[in-house]
C-alpha positions in Angstrom: 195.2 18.3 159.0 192.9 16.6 161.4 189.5 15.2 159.6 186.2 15.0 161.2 183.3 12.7 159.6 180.0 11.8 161.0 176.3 11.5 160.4 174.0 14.1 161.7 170.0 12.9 161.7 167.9 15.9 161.2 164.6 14.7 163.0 161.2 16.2 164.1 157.6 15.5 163.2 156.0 16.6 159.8 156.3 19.6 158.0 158.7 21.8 160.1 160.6 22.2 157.3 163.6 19.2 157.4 164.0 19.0 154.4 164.3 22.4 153.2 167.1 23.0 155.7 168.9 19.5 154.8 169.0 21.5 150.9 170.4 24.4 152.5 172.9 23.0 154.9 174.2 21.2 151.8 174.0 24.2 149.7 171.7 22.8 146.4 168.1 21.3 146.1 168.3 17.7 147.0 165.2 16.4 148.9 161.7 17.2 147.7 159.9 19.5 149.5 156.0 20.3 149.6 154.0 22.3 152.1 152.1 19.0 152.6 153.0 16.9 155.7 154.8 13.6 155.4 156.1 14.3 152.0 159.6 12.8 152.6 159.0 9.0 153.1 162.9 7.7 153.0 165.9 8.3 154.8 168.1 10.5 152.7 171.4 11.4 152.5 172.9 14.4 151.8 176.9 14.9 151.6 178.9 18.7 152.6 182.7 18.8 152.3 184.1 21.9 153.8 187.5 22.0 154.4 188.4 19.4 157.1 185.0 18.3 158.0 182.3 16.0 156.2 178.6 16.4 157.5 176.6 13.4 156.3 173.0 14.8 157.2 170.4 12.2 157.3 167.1 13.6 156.5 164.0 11.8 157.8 159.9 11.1 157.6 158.2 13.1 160.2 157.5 11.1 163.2 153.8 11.5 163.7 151.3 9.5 166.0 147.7 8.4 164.9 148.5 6.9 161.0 146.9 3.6 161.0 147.6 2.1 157.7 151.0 0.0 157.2 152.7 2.9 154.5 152.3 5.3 158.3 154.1 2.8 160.3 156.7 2.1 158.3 157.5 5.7 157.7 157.9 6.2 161.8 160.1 2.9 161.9 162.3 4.3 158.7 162.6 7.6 161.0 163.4 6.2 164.1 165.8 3.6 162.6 167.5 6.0 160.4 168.6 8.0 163.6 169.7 5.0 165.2 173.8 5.1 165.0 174.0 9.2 164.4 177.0 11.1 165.9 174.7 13.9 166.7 171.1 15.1 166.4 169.3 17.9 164.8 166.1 18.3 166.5 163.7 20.9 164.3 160.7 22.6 165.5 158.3 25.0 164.4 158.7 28.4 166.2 155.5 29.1 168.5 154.4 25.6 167.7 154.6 22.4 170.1 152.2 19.4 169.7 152.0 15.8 170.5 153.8 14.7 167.6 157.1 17.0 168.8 156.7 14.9 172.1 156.7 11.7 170.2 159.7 13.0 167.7 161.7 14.0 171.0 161.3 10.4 172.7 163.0 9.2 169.5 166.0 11.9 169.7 166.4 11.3 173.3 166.5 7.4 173.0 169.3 7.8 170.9 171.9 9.1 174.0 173.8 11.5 171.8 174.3 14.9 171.8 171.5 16.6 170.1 170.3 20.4 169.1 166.9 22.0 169.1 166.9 24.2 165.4 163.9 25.6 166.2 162.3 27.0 162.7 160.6 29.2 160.8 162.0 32.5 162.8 161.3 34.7 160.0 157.3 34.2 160.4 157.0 34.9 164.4 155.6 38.9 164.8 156.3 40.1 166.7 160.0 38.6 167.6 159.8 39.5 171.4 157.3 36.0 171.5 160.2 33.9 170.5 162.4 34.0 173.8 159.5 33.5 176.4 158.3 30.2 174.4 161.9 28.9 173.6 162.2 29.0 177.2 159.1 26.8 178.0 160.1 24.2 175.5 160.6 21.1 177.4 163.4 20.0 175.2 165.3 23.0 175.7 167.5 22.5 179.3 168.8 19.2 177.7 169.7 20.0 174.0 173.2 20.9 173.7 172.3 24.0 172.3 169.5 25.5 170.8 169.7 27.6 167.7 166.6 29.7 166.3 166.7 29.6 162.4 165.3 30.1 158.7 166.1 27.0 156.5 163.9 28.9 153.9 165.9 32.2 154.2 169.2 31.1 155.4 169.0 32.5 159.2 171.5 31.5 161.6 172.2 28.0 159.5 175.5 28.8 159.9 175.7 29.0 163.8 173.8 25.8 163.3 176.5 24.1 161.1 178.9 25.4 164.0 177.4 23.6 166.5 177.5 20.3 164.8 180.9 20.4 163.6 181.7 20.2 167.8 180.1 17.2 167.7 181.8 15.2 164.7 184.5 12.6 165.4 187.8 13.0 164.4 187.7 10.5 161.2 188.8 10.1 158.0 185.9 10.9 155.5 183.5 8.3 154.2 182.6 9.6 151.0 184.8 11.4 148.2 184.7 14.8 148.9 182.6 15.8 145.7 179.4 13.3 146.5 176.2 15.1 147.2 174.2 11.5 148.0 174.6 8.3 148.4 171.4 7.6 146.4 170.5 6.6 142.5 169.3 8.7 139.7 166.7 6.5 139.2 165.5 7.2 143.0 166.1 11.3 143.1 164.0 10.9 139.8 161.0 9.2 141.1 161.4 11.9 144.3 161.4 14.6 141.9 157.9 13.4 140.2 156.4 13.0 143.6 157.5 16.5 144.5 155.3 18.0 141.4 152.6 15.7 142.3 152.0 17.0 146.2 152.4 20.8 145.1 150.8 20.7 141.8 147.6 18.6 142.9 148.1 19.3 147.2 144.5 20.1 147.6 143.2 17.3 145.8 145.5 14.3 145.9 145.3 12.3 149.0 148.1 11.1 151.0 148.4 7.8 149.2 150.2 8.3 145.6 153.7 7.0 145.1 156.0 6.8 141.8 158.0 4.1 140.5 160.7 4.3 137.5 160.5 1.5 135.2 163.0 2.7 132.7 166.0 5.0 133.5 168.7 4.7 130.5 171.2 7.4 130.1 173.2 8.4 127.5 175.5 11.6 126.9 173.1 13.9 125.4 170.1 12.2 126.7 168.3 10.4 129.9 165.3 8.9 128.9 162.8 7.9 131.9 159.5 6.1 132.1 157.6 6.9 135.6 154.5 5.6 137.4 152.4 7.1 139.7 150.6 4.6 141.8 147.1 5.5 143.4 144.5 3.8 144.9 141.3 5.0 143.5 140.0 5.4 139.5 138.5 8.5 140.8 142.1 9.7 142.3 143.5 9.0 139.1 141.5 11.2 137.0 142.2 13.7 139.5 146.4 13.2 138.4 145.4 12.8 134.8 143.3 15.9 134.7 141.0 17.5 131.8 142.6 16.7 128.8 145.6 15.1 130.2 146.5 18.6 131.6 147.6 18.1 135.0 149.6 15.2 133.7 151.4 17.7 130.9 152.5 20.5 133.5 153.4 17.8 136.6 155.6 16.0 134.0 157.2 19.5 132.8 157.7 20.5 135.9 159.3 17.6 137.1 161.4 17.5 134.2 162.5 20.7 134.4 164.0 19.7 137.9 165.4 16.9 136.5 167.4 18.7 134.0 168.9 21.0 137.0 169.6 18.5 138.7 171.3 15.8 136.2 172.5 18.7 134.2 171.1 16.5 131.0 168.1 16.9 128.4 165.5 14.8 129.9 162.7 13.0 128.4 160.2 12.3 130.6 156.7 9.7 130.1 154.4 9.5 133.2 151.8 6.9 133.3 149.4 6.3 136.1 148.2 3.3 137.7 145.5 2.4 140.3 146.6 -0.6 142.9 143.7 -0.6 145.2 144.7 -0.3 148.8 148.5 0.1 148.2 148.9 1.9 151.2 148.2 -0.8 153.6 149.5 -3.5 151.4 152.9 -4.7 152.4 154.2 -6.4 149.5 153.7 -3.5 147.9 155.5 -1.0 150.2 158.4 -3.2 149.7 158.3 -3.5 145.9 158.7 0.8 146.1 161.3 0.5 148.3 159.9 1.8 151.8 161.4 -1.0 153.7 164.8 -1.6 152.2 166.6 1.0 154.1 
């Protein structure tokens, strides 16, 4: 039997739904998702066996122009270097929409000289369909991708044409990972995501941009996983916001999150969040490194 292997970036700017279709091309929830732009901030992997051929998607920030403070930077240099070395690219769009953030992401994809393909999106909101063709056809990406494949991540569409597409790009290889692993990343890391997820959807509106979470404890035991979590703003007034009245936005972010938790580690979870104010955190590189934006 003849094995391919490879790694597959899955690239565009934020919000065009990367990561929901990196959770459906591996077939279970693995990277947060959140209607609010830029809420994946590290390069993620996520592992699919299927009979001879391992994908090893690579799911990015969104590549976006015009953040100023160091935390935006550092997300476009995690995004750009995490495609750097890819077999093959997924480039994803948002159906009907192009903007100067796409032309920035596409610079990136094209830089890397390998084959890439334009997923564009979001198909299943575009009324009425006869709009799609005539603007698929005025992308500017679209005479150089090596194919171009309209999709739903959220629904399923056509991800398996998608999958198809890659799989002609993958080099014959052995695989790199056992043919069970779904990531090469920690509990302790997927848990901290998993917090952050609650945070941006429970509190979108409200919460600004600049909230991270950090595990300080993380101890497992058969029965049990115990984890203590905190969420890092920069303001007092920002952390009343996460606290809420009573401590109630606080109780249903942390039963949420630990309710995906428990899916996901397939354990009883106990779950303390505390939260922290670090003024200016964002822009504060020593910082960024200590929660692990740069060590990728």
């Amino acid at each position: 039997m003849t094995k391919r292997c490879g790694y597959i970036a899955i690239s565009g700017r934020p919000n065009v739904g990367k990561s929901t279709l990196l959770n459906r091309l591996i077939g279970q929830k693995l990277s947060i998702t959140a209607h609010k732009p830029q809420t994946t901030r590290h390069a993620l992997l996520g592992i699919n066996t299927v009979g001879d051929s391992q994908f090893v998607y690579i799911d990015t920030p969104g590549i976006h122009s015009g953040g100023k403070r160091t935390l935006n930077r550092v997300l476009n240099k995690t995004a750009s270097s995490a495609a750097t070395g890819a077999d093959v690219m997924v480039f994803v769009v948002q159906a009907l929409i192009w903007n100067e953030d796409d032309d920035l992401a596409l610079e990136i994809v094209k830089r890397q000289n390998r084959p890439w393909i334009l997923a564009i999106n979001k198909i299943d909101r575009v009324t009425p369909k006869e709009k799609l063709l005539p603007w698929m056809q005025s992308l500017p990406a679209v005479a150089e991708a090596s194919a171009v494949v309209p999709i739903s991540a959220t629904k399923g569409n056509n991800v398996a044409a998608l999958e198809a597409e890659i799989v002609k790009h993958l080099p014959v290889a052995d695989f790199m990972f056992d043919e069970d692993t779904l990531t090469d990343r920690s509990s302790r890391f997927l848990a901290s995501e998993l917090v952050r997820e609650q945070l941006t959807r429970f509190l979108s509106q409200e919460l600004p941009y600049s909230v991270s979470v950090e595990i300080e404890k993380f101890e497992q035991t058969d029965k049990l996983t115990i984890i203590s979590s905190v969420i890092w703003v920069e303001k007092q007034s920002q952390k009343s916001i996460v606290i809420g009245k009573g401590g109630s936005s606080l109780k249903e972010i942390g039963s949420r999150a630990r309710h995906e938790m428990q899916k996901l580690f397939d354990t009883k979870i106990h779950l303390e969040l505390w939260v922290k104010v670090k003024d200016g955190w964002s822009d504060d590189a020593a910082m960024i490194r200590n929660l692990g934006y740069e060590s990728e």
